[in-house]
TORMINU-684655 format. One record per residue (C-alpha): residue in three letters; x, y, z. Coordinates in steps of 0.25 Angstrom, whole numbers, padded with zeros to 4 digits, always signed. Layout:
! TORMINU-684655
ALAXYZ...
***
This chain:
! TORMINU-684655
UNK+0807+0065+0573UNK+0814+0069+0585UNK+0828+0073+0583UNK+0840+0081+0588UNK+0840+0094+0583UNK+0851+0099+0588UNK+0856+0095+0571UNK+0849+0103+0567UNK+0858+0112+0563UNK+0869+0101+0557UNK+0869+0100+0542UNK+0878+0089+0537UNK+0882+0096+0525UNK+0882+0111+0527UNK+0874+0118+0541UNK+0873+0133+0542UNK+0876+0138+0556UNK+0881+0151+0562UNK+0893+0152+0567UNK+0895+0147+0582UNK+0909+0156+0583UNK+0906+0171+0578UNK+0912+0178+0589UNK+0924+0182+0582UNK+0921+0195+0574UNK+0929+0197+0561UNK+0930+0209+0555UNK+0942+0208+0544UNK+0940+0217+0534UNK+0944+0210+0522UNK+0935+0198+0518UNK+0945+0189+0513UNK+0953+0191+0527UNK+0939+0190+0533UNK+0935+0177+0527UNK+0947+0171+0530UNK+0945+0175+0546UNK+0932+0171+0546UNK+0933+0157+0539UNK+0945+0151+0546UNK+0939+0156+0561UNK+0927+0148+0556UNK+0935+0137+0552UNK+0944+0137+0565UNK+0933+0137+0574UNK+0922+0130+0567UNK+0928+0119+0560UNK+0925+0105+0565UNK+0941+0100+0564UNK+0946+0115+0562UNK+0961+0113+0555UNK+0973+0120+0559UNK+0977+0131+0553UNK+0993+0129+0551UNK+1002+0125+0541UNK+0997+0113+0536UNK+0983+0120+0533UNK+0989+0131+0527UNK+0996+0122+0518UNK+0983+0115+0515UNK+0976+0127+0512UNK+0986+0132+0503UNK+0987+0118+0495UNK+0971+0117+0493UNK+0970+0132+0490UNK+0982+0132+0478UNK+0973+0119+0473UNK+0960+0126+0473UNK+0964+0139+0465UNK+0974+0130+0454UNK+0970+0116+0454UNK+0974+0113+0442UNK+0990+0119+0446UNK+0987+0129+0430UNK+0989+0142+0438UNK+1000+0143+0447UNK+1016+0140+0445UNK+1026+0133+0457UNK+1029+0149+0459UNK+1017+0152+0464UNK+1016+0140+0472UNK+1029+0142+0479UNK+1024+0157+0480UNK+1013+0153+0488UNK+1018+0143+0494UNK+1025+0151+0506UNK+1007+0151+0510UNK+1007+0138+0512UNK+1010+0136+0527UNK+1005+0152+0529UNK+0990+0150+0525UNK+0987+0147+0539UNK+0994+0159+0545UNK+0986+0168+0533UNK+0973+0162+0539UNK+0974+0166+0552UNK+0981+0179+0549UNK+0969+0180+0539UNK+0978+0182+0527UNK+0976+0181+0513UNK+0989+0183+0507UNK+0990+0169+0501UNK+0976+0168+0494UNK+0980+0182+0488UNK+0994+0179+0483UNK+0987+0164+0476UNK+0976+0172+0473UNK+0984+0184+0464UNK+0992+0173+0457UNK+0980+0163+0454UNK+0973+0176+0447UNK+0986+0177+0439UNK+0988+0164+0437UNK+0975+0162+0431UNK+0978+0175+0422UNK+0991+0167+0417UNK+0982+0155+0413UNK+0971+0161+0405UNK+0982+0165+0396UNK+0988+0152+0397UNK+0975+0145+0393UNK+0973+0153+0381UNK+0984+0153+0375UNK+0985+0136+0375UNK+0971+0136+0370UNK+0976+0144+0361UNK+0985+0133+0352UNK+0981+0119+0350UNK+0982+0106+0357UNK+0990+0094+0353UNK+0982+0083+0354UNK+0990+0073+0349UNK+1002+0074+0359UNK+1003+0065+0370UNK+1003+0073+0383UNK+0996+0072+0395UNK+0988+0082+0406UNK+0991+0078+0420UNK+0978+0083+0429UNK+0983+0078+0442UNK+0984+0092+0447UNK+0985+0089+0462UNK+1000+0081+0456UNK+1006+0091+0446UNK+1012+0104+0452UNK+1013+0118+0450UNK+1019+0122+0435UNK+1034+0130+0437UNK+1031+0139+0424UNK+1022+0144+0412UNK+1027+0133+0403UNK+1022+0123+0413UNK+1007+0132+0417UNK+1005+0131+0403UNK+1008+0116+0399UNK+0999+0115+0409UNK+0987+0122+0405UNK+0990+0116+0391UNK+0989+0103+0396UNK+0976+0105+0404UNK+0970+0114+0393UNK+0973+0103+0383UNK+0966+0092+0392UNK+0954+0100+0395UNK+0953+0104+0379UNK+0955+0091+0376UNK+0940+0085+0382UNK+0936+0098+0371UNK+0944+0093+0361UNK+0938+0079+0361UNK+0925+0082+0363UNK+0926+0091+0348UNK+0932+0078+0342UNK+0921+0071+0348UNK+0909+0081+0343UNK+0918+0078+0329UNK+0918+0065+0328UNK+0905+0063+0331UNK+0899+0076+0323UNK+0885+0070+0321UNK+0881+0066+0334UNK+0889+0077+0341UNK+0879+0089+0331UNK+0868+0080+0337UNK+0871+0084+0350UNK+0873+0097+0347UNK+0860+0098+0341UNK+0851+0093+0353UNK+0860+0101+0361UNK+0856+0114+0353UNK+0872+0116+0353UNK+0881+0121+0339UNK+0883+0111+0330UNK+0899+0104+0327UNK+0905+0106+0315UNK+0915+0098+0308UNK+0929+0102+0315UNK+0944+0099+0314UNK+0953+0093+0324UNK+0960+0107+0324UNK+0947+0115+0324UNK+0943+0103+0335UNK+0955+0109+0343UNK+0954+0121+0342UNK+0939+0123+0347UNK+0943+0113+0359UNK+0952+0122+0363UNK+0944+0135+0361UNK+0932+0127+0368UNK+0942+0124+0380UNK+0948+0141+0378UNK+0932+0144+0381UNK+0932+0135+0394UNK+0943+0140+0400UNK+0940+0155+0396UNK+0925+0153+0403UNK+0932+0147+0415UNK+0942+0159+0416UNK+0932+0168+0412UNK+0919+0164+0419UNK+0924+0159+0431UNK+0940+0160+0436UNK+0940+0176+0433UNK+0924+0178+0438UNK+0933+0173+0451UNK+0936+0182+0462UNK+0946+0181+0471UNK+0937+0179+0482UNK+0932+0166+0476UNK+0947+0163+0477UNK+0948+0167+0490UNK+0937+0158+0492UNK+0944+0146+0487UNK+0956+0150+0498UNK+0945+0150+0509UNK+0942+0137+0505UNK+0955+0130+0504UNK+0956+0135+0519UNK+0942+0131+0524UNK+0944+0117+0515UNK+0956+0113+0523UNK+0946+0111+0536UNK+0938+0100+0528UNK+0930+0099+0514UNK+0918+0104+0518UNK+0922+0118+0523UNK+0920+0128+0514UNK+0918+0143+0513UNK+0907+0147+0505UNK+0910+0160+0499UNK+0896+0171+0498UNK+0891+0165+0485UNK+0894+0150+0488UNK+0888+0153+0500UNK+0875+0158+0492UNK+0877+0145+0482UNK+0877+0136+0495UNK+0866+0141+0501UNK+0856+0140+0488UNK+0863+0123+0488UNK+0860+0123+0500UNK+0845+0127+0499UNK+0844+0117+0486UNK+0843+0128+0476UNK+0851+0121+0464UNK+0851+0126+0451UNK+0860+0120+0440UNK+0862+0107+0436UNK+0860+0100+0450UNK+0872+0093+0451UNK+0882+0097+0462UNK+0895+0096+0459UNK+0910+0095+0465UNK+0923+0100+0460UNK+0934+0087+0460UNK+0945+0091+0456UNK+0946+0097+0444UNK+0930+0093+0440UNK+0918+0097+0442UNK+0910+0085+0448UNK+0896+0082+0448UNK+0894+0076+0463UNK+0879+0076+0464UNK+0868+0078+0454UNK+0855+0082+0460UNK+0843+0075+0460UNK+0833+0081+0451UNK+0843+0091+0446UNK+0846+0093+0431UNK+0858+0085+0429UNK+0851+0074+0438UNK+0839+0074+0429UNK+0850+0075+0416UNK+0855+0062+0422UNK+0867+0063+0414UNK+0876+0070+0424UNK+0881+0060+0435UNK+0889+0063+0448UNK+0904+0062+0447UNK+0903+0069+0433UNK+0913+0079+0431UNK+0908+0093+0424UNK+0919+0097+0414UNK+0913+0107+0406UNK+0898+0115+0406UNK+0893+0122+0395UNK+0880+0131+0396UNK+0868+0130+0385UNK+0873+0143+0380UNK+0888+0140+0378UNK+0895+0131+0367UNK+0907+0129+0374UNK+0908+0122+0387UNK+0916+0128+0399UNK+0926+0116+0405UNK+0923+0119+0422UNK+0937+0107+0424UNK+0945+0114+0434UNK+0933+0127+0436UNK+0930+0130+0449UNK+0916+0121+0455UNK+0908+0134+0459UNK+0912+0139+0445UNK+0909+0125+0437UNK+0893+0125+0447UNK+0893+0140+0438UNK+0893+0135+0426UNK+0885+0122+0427UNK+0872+0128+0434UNK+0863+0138+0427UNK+0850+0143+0427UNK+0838+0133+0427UNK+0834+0128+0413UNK+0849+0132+0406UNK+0857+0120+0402UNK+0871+0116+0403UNK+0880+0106+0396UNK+0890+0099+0405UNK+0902+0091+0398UNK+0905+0080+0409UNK+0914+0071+0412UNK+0907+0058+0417UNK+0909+0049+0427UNK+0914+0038+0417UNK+0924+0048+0411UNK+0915+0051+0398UNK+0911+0066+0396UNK+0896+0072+0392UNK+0890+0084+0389UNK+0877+0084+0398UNK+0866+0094+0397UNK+0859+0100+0408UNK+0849+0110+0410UNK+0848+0117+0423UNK+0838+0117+0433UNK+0835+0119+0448UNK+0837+0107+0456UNK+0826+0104+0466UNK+0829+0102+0480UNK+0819+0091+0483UNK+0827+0082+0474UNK+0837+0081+0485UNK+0826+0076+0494UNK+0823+0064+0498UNK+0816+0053+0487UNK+0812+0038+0488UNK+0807+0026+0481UNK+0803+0012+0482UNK+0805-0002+0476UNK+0802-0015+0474UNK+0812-0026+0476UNK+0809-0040+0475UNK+0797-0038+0483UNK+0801-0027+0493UNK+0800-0014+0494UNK+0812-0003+0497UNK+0813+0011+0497UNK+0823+0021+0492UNK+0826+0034+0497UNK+0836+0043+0489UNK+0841+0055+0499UNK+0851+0065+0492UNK+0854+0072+0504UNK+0850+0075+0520UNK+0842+0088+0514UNK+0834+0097+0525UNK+0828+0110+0526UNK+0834+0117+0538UNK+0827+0129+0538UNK+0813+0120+0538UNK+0820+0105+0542UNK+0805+0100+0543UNK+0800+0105+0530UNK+0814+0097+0524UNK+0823+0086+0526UNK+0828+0073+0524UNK+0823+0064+0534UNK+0809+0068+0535UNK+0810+0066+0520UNK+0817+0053+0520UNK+0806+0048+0532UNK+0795+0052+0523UNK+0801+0044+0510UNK+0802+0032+0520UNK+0789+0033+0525UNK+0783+0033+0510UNK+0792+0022+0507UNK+0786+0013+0519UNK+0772+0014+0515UNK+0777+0010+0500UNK+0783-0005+0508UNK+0797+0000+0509UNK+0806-0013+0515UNK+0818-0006+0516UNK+0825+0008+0511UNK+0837+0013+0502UNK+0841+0027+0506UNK+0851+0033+0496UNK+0859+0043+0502UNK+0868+0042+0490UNK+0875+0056+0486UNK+0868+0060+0498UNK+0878+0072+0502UNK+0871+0073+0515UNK+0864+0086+0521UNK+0855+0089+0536UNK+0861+0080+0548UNK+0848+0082+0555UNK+0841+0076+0543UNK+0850+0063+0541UNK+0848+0061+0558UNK+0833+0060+0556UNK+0834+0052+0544UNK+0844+0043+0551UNK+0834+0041+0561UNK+0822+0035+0552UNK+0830+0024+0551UNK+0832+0021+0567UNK+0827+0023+0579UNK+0834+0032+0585UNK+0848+0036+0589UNK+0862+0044+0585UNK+0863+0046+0570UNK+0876+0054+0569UNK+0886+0061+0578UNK+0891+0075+0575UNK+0904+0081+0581UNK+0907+0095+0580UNK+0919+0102+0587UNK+0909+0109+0597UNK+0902+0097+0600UNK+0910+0084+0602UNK+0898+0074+0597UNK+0884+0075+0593UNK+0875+0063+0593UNK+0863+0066+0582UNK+0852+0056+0587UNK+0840+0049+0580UNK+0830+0052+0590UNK+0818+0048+0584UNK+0814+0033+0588UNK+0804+0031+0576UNK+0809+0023+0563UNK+0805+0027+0548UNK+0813+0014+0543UNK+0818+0005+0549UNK+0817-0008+0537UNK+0831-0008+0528UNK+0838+0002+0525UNK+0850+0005+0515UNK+0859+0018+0513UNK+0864+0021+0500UNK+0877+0030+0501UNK+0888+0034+0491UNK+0901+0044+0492UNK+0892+0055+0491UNK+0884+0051+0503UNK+0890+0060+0512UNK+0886+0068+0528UNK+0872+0066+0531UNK+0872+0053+0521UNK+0883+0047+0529UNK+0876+0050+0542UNK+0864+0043+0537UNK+0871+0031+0532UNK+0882+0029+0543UNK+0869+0030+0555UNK+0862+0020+0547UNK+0874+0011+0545UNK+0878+0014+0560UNK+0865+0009+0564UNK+0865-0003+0555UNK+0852+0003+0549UNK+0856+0003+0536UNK+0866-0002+0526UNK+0874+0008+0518UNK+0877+0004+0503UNK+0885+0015+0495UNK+0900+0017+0494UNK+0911+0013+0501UNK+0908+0025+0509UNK+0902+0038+0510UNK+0908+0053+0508UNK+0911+0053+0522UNK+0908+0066+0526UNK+0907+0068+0540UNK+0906+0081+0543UNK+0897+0093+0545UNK+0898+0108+0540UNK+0892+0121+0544UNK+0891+0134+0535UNK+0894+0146+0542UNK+0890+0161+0536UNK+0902+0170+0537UNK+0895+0181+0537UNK+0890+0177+0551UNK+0904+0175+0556UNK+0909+0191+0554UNK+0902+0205+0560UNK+0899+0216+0553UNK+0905+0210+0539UNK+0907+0219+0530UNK+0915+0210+0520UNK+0901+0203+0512UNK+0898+0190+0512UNK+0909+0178+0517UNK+0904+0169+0513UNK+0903+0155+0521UNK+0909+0144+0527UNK+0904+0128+0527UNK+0911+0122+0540UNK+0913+0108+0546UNK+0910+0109+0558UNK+0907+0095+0562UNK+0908+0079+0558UNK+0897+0070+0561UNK+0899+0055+0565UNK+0892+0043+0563UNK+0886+0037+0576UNK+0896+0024+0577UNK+0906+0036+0580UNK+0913+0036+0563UNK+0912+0049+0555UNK+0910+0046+0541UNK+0920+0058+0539UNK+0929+0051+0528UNK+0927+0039+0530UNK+0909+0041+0527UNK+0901+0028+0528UNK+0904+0015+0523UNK+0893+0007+0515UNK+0890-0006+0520UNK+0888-0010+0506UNK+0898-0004+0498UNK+0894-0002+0484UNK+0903+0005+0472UNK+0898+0019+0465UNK+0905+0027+0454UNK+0912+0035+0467UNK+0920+0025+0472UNK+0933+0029+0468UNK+0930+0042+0467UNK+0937+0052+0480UNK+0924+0058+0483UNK+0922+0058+0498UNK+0926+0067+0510UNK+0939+0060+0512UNK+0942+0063+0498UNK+0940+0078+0501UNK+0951+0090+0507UNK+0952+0090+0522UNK+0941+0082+0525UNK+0939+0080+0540UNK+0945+0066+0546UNK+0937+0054+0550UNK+0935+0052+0565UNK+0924+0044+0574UNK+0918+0047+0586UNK+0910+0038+0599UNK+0901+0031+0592UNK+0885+0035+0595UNK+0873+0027+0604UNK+0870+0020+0594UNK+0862+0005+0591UNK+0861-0003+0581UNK+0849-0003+0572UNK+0841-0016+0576UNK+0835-0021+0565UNK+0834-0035+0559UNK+0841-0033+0547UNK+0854-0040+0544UNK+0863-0029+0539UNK+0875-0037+0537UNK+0871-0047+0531UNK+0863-0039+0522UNK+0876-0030+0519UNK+0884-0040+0517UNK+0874-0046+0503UNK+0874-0034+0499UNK+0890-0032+0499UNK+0890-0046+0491UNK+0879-0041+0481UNK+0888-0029+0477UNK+0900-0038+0476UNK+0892-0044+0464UNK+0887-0034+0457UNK+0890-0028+0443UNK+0887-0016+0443UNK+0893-0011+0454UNK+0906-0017+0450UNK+0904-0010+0437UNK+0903+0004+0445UNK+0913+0001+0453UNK+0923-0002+0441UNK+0917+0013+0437UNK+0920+0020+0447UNK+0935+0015+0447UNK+0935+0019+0434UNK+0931+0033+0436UNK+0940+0032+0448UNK+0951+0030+0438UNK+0948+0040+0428UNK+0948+0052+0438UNK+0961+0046+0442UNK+0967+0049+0431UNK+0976+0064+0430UNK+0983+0063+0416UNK+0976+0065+0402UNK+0980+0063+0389UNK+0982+0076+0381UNK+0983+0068+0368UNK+0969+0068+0361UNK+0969+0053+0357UNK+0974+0048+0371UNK+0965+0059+0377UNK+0954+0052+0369UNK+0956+0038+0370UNK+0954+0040+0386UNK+0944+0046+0383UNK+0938+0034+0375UNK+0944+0025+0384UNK+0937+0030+0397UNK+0922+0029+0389UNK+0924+0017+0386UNK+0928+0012+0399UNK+0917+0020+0404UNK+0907+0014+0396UNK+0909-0001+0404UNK+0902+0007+0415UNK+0889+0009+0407UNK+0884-0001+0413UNK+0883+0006+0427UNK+0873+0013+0423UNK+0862+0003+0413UNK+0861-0003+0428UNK+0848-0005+0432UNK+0839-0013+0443UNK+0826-0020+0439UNK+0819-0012+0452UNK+0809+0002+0449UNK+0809+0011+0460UNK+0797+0021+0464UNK+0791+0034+0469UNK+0784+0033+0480UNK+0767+0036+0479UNK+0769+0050+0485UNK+0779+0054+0473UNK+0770+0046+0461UNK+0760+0056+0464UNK+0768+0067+0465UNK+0774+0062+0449UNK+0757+0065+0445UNK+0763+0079+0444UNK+0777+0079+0448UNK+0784+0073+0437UNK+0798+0080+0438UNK+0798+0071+0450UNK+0793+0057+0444UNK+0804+0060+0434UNK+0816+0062+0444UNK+0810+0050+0453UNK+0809+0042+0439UNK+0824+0045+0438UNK+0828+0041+0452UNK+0820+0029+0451UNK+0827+0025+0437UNK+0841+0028+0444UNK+0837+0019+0456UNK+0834+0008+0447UNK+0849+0008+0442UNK+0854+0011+0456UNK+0864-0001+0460UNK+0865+0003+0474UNK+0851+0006+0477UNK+0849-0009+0471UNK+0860-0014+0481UNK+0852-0007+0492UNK+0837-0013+0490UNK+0845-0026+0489UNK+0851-0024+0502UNK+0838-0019+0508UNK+0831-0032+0503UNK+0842-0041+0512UNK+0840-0032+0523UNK+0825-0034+0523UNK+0828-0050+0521UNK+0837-0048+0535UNK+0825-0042+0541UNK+0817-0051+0538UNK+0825-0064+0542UNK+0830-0058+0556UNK+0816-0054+0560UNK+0811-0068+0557UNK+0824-0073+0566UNK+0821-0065+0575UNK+0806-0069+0575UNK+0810-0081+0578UNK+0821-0081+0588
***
C-alpha cells in the first residue's frame, strides 16, 4: 500500500523524538535546580495546550503533591498544613526562579513524620483490639482532614491498623473453623500446617502478622526511598497539572519503559493501575502466567503478595504502584501467592508462577465459525503493535490483512474485529488498516500547535473486505482503538457494539531524553519526559477526547459504573471539533439502520446482559462505600452478606453459546509441533464460545448479510 508517511514518526501512545527547541543551553549546577529548568522549559514550549504558570496552578500543584506524598492524611498535623500553606500561591514564582524551598521544607517533615509513625504503629500493635465494640473506620480520605494533635494521629492509625488487621483476623478464624480443609490446602501447597488456636492467640498472631506487613513496607520500601524518588513525585505533580499523560520518567523508569516498550515482560503478565488506595489489575496478558492461571480477572484488586519462601504475606493497600510491581514479579519459574480482592467482593489466595511473557501474544489472531449456515470471521487485536525500527518486518495491519486474506479462502461472509481492551499503539498502523476496509480517503486528523491540521489519508484504492463488518470496543478501547472505530463508524462502514462509549483519549504523546536537552552535563542521567504534544480528530471534525466513541449498539459490561475513562482522570485535556474532513459515505448495499436497530431490541431482551448489568451496579455500589465496621460480627456479616449477593451473579459466567470456533489450517499444522499454541487458541476459542457480545456481533453480521442480499436483489430489479 501506498501511504503518507510523513506518520511515520507519530505513535499514538508514546513516540520518541528529539527535541525541535534545544537552543537554550543549561548549565545549573545542582541537578534538582537543573531538572526543574529543564522540564518546565519543555513543558512551556512543547506542550500541545501549555498551562499557565500562576497562582491557580501553583495552588494545584501544591494540593495534588500533599495527596500524593500522605494520601491517607496519617503523617502530617493542620500545623504543618498551615506551615506550608504560605506555598500554595508561590510554587509558581519557585518554578520560574528554579526554586526548591517548598519540596525541601515537605520533604524534611515527611522524613520526620514517617519517623513519628513507626513508633506510633508499633506501639498500637503492640496491645490488643476490641472486637466487640461497635465503632467505625471512615476511608473517605479525600473528605476527612488533617488531625490537630497526637491523640487524634494515633486514634487514627488505630482505626486503620484495626481495619487492615481485621481481613487478618478473619481470615485465622476462618482457617479455624475450617481446620480440616484449611491443612488440606496447606498441604498441596507444601505451606506449615494450622494448629488448633484460641481467639486470644487468633488476635494476637493477626496482629503480629499485620506488625510483619507494615515493618516490610517500612523496612523494604518507604526507607530504601531516596529523596530523589520524592523529588520525583514533586516533578510529577507539576508536569501532571498539563494533562494525565505527561509524565517524567526518572533514569531507572526510564530503563523499565524502554524494556515494556520493547515487550520484554517478566513477572506475572498482568499490568496494573494504582486507584486510589488499591493496587488494580487492568490488563492480563495474553499467554501470560496469570492469563493461563485464568483465575485472576481485570478489575481485581491486589491486597497482599507473599513469596514462595515467605510464610507471612506483605499487605501492598496504600504502597506505592512501582514498589507493589516489585514485589509481584520475580524471576522466571518462582511462584508468588496473591490474596485478591475480587471483582464481586470475595477474597482469594491465587497462585502464580512467573514466567516471561511472549510478545507475539499481543499480535494479531483469528478464527472462524459456522453459524446457521454461514461462515464469519473473527479477529482478536490487543493492540496497534509495530516494529519502528524494521516497520515491514512488524505491524498490525500487514498482520490483520493477511489474517483476513486466510479468513477469505476459509468462505468468510462477514468479520468481527475485537478491539476490546485495545489500549491503542502505531498511528501509521491503524491508518493502513483502516484502509483495508475502504477505498480510499482521510482516516484521521492530527493537530498539533505547530501545524493547525493534518489530514492522514487512505491512499490505497484496493479493498481486502469489503462484506460486513463489526467492531467490538469497550472503556479500555482507547487512542488508536478509537481512531479505528470512529473512521469506520464515520464512514458507515461498520457497526460498533461495545460500551456506552470508549476511553476517550484523544491525544498523542512524545518522549523526550533529557539528556539530549543540556550540554556538557555533568549532572548523570535525568531522566525523561513523555509530552502531549498533540490531539487527533475524527474525520467529521469531533475528538473523541472525553467524550471517545459511542457504540451504536450499546451493550453493558462489568465497567459500566465504574470511573475509568479519561474524563475520569486529573487535568485531562478538554473536548473540542474541528472542519470536518472530504469524506464520502461508504457505498454499500447493507442496510445498517435497520440492522442496528434489531440489534438494540435483541439486547433489550436478553438475560444475561441484564444480569451483568445488575453486576456491575453492584460492584458500582460496593466501591462506593467509605465506612467499615470495626466490630467483628458486623465486620463479618458484611462480609457474608456481600458473598452471598455475589453468588446471584454465578450465572455470568456458566454462560455459554452452542457455537465452536477454529484455528485456521495454517495454525492446525503449526499445533503438530507447537502445542503451547494449540492450548492457548483452545483457550481463546473456549472464552469465545461463552463470549455474549461476540454472539451479539455474528447475529448482527447475519442481518447485515440479510440487508445485502435484499437491497442487491432491489436494485437488480429496479
Amino acid at each position: 500500500m501506498k501511504r503518507n508517511y510523513n506518520i511515520l514518526v507519530l505513535l499514538l501512545l508514546l513516540a520518541f523524538a528529539s527535541c525541535s527547541f534545544t537552543t537554550k543551553t543549561f548549565d545549573d549546577p545542582d541537578k534538582d535546580k537543573l531538572l526543574i529548568q529543564v522540564i518546565t522549559y519543555v513543558l512551556e514550549r512543547g506542550h500541545f495546550d501549555p498551562k499557565a504558570m500562576d497562582d491557580t496552578f501553583s495552588e494545584a500543584v501544591y494540593t495534588d503533591y500533599l495527596d500524593q506524598i500522605d494520601p491517607l492524611k496519617q503523617y502530617f498535623y493542620k500545623s504543618d498544613i498551615e506551615e506550608f500553606s504560605k506555598y500554595k500561591k508561590e510554587l509558581d514564582n519557585q518554578l520560574k526562579a528554579y526554586d526548591i524551598s517548598f519540596f525541601n521544607l515537605t520533604h524534611e517533615r515527611l522524613i520526620k513524620r514517617i519517623e513519628e509513625a513507626k513508633v506510633i504503629y508499633k506501639d498500637i500493635l503492640a496491645k490488643p483490639f476490641d472486637y466487640s465494640k461497635n465503632e467505625t473506620y471512615d476511608a473517605d480520605y479525600d473528605n476527612i482532614g488533617y488531625v490537630k494533635n497526637k491523640k487524634e494521629l494515633i486514634d487514627r492509625w488505630r482505626q486503620r491498623l484495626k481495619y487492615s488487621n481485621l481481613s487478618n483476623y478473619d481470615e485465622l478464624m476462618y482457617e479455624q473453623k475450617n481446620l480440616e480443609k484449611t491443612n488440606a490446602q496447606a498441604d498441596s501447597l507444601k505451606i506449615d500446617r494450622v494448629a488448633k488456636k484460641s481467639v486470644a492467640e487468633i488476635e494476637k498472631e493477626s496482629r503480629e502478622a499485620t506488625l510483619k506487613t507494615i515493618d516490610v513496607y517500612y523496612n523494604d520500601y518507604i526507607d530504601d526511598m531516596d529523596r530523589d524518588d520524592w523529588f520525583v513525585m514533586y516533578i510529577n505533580a507539576i508536569a501532571q497539572e498539563f494533562d494525565p499523560h505527561t509524565t517524567y520518567f526518572a533514569p531507572q523508569d526510564k530503563e523499565a519503559f524502554n524494556q515494556d516498550m520493547a515487550g520484554k515482560l517478566e513477572g506475572i503478565g498482568a499490568r496494573l493501575q494504582k486507584r486510589n488506595d488499591n493496587t488494580k489489575i487492568v490488563e492480563l496478558i495474553s499467554g501470560g502466567p496469570a492469563w493461563r492461571g485464568k483465575e485472576l480477572e481485570v478489575g481485581d484488586i491486589i491486597v497482599k503478595v507473599r513469596q514462595e519462601y515467605e510464610k507471612e504475606p506483605v499487605t501492598i493497600t496504600g504502597m506505592r504502584i512501582d514498589d507493589a510491581i516489585k514485589l509481584i514479579k520475580g524471576p522466571k519459574g518462582t511462584n508468588v501467592f496473591l490474596t485478591v480482592k475480587k471483582v464481586d467482593g470475595t477474597s482469594k489466595v491465587i497462585k502464580i508462577t512467573r514466567d516471561i511473557v511472549e510478545i507475539e501474544e499481543t499480535h494479531a489472531k483469528s478464527a472462524f465459525v459456522e453459524k446457521d449456515g454461514k461462515k464469519f470471521g473473527v479477529i482478536n487485536l490487543p493492540k496497534f503493535y509495530a516494529d519502528f525500527e524494521d516497520y515491514q518486518k512488524l505491524n498490525a495491519a500487514t498482520d490483520v490483512k493477511n489474517e483476513i486474506i486466510r479468513l477469505k479462502k476459509q468462505g468468510m461472509e462477514g468479520l468481527v474485529l475485537d478491539l476490546r481492551n485495545n489500549g491503542g499503539g502505531s498511528l501509521q498502523t491503524v491508518v493502513e488498516m483502516a484502509g483495508l476496509f475502504i477505498e480510499d480517503g482521510p482516516i484521521v486528523q492530527v493537530r498539533s500547535t505547530q501545524n493547525p491540521k493534518e489530514v492522514l489519508n487512505d491512499t490505497d484504492k484496493s479493498i481486502v473486505w469489503d462484506g460486513p463488518l463489526v467492531i467490538l470496543v469497550n472503556e479500555f478501547s482507547a487512542s488508536a482503538s478509537e481512531i479505528m472505530a470512529a473512521a469506520m463508524q464515520d464512514y458507515k462502514r461498520a457497526i460498533i457494539i461495545g460500551s456506552k462509549q470508549t476511553y476517550g483519549k484523544g491525544t498523542v504523546q512524545s518522549f523526550y531524553d533529557l539528556n539530549d536537552m543540556v550540554r556538557n552535563n555533568k549532572e548523570g542521567d535525568l531522566g525523561a519526559l513523555k509530552v502531549t504534544r498533540q490531539k487527533y480528530y475524527r474525520i467529521n471534525g469531533g475528538s473523541v477526547q472525553l467524550e471517545g466513541v459511542k457504540s451504536d449498539v450499546i451493550v453493558p459490561d462489568r465497567f459500566s459504573f465504574i470511573d475509568i475513562g479519561e474524563k475520569d482522570q486529573k487535568n485531562p485535556l478538554s473536548w473540542d471539533e474541528i472542519d470536518a474532513a472530504d469524506y464520502k459515505l461508504w457505498e454499500g448495499y447493507f442496510d445498517y439502520d435497520t440492522t442496528i436497530k434489531m440489534s438494540n431490541e435483541r439486547m433489550k431482551n436478553n438475560e444475561q446482559l441484564k444480569l451483568i448489568a445488575d453486576n456491575a451496579q453492584w460492584v458500582r455500589a460496593r466501591m462506593d462505600e467509605k465506612t467499615y465496621p470495626l466490630n467483628y460480627e458486623e465486620y463479618k456479616a458484611q462480609l457474608d452478606a456481600n458473598e452471598t449477593e455475589s453468588k446471584t451473579f454465578d450465572k455470568i459466567g456458566e454462560y455459554k453459546t452452542n457455537l465452536t470456533y477454529e484455528s485456521l489450517p495454517y495454525e492446525q499444522q503449526l499445533f503438530e509441533q507447537d502445542t503451547v499454541l494449540r492450548d492457548k487458541r483452545q483457550r481463546w476459542h473456549e472464552s469465545l464460545s461463552k463470549d455474549v457480545y461476540v454472539e451479539e456481533a455474528l447475529h448482527v453480521l447475519e442481518d447485515l448479510k440479510t440487508s445485502y442480499n435484499i437491497k442487491k436483489i432491489a436494485t437488480v430489479k429496479d
